[in-house]
N, C-alpha and C positions, 0 to 999 in steps of 0.2 A: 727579606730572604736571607739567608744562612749567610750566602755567598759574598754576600755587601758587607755581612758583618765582620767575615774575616777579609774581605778589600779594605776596610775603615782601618784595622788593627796593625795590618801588613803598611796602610797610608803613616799609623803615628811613630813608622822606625823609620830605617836607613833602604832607600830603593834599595838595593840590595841584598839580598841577604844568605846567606850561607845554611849549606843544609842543616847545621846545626840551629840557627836560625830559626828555619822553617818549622823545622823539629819542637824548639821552646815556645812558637806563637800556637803551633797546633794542639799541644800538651795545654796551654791554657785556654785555648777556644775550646779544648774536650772535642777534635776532629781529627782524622787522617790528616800527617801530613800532604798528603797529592791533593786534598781538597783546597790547601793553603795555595799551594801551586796551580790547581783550578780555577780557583776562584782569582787568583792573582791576571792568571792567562785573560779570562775573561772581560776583567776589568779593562781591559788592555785592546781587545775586540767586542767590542760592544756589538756586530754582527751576530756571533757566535752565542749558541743557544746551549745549555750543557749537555742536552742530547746529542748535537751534532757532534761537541769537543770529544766526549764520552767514546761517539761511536765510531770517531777517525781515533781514538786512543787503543779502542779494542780490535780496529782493522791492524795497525800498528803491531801489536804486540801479540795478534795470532799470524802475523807474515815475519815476523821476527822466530814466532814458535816454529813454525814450517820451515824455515832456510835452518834453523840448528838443529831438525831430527834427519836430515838431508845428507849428514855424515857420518 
């Protein structure tokens, strides 16, 4: 899966890493940065399915959109 392959990439640096970071591992896996971040998260919960991660992402960020047209 894609997703292992940027877990293995993100595995041969520094835990850490800064957006800029993420930024230069995704430019060379040729992915969205958030997939580096996804794939990362995952790694990390091995429960979590990318659907699931996905679709508490998209509840997220449409209750984020409703609380700012609310002014």
């Amino acid at each position: 899966m894609k997703h292992e392959r940027i877990s293995r990439e993100l595995d041969l640096g520094l835990k850490k890493h800064t957006i800029d970071g993420v930024e230069k591992i995704s430019e060379h896996l040729d992915v969205h940065p958030i997939s580096v971040l996804v794939a990362s998260y995952l790694r990390d919960q091995p429960e979590m399915t990318v659907q699931t991660l996905l679709k508490r992402i998209k509840s997220d960020l449409d209750s984020n959109s409703d609380s700012n047209s609310d002014g």
